[in-house]
C-alpha positions in Angstrom: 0.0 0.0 0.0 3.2 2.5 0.8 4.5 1.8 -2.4 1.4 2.3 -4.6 0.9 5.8 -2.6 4.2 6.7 -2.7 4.2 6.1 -7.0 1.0 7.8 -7.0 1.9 11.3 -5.7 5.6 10.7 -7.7 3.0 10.2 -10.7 0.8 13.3 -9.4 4.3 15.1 -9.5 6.0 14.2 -12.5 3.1 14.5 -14.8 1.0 17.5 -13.7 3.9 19.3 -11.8 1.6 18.8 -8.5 3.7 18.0 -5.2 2.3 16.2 -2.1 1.3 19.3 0.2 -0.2 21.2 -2.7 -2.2 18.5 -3.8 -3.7 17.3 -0.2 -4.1 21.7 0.7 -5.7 21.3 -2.4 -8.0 18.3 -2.1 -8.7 19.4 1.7 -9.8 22.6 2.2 -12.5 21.9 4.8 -9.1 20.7 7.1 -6.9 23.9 6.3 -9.0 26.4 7.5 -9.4 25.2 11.4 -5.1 24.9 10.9 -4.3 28.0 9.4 -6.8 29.9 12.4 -4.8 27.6 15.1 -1.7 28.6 13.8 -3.0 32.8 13.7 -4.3 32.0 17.3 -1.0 30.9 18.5 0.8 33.3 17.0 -1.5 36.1 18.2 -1.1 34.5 21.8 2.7 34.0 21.9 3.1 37.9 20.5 0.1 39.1 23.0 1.9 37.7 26.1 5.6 37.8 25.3 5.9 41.1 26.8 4.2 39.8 30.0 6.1 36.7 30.1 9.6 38.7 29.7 8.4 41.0 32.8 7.5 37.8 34.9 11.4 36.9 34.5 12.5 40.0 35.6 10.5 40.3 38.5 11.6 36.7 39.3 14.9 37.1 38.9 14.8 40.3 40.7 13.3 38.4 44.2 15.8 35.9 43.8 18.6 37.9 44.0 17.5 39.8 46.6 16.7 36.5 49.0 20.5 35.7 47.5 18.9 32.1 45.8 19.5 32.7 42.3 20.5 28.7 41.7 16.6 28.4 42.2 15.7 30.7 39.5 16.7 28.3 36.8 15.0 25.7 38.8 11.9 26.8 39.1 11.2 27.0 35.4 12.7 23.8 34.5 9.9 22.2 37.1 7.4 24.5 34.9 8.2 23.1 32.2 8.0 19.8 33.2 4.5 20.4 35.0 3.0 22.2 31.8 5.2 18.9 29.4 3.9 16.7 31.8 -0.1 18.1 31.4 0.4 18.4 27.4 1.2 14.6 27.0 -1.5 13.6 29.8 -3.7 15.2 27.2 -2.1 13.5 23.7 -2.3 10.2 25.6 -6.3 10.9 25.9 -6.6 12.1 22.8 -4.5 9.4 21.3 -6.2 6.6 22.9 -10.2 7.7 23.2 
């Protein structure tokens, strides 16, 4: 089955100059739209609370080195990040398997 899809889209592009994404963005409209309005929603999101995100740092960092516990800075976001990781794939794992 690979191989037959695989010569198919070499056929699609060989003969009518059509690669694989622009012939399934093509073929699959009703799918792009909800993935091009993630993708502005992200991207409106990550440029909304950058600036918010960069001042959480700096007030952060500015505690820490007044207490005098900077090494506890950088751990505080690694655990973060591993909480928020840690929820993300909980969630894949649902979705993956419901």
């Amino acid at each position: 089955m690979k191989k037959l899809i695989s010569l198919s889209l070499i056929e699609l592009d060989q003969h009518y100059k059509i690669s694989k994404n622009k012939y399934l963005l093509k073929h699959t409209k009703d799918e792009t739209v909800p993935f091009f309005a993630l993708i502005a929603v992200l991207a409106t999101m990550i440029i909304i609370y950058f600036p918010f995100y960069l001042d959480f740092i700096r007030v952060n960092l500015e505690y820490y080195s007044l207490k005098n516990i900077e090494p506890l800075f950088v751990a505080e976001f690694i655990m973060i990040t591993g909480f928020i990781g840690f929820f993300l794939g909980a969630f894949v794992l649902i979705g993956e398997f419901s």
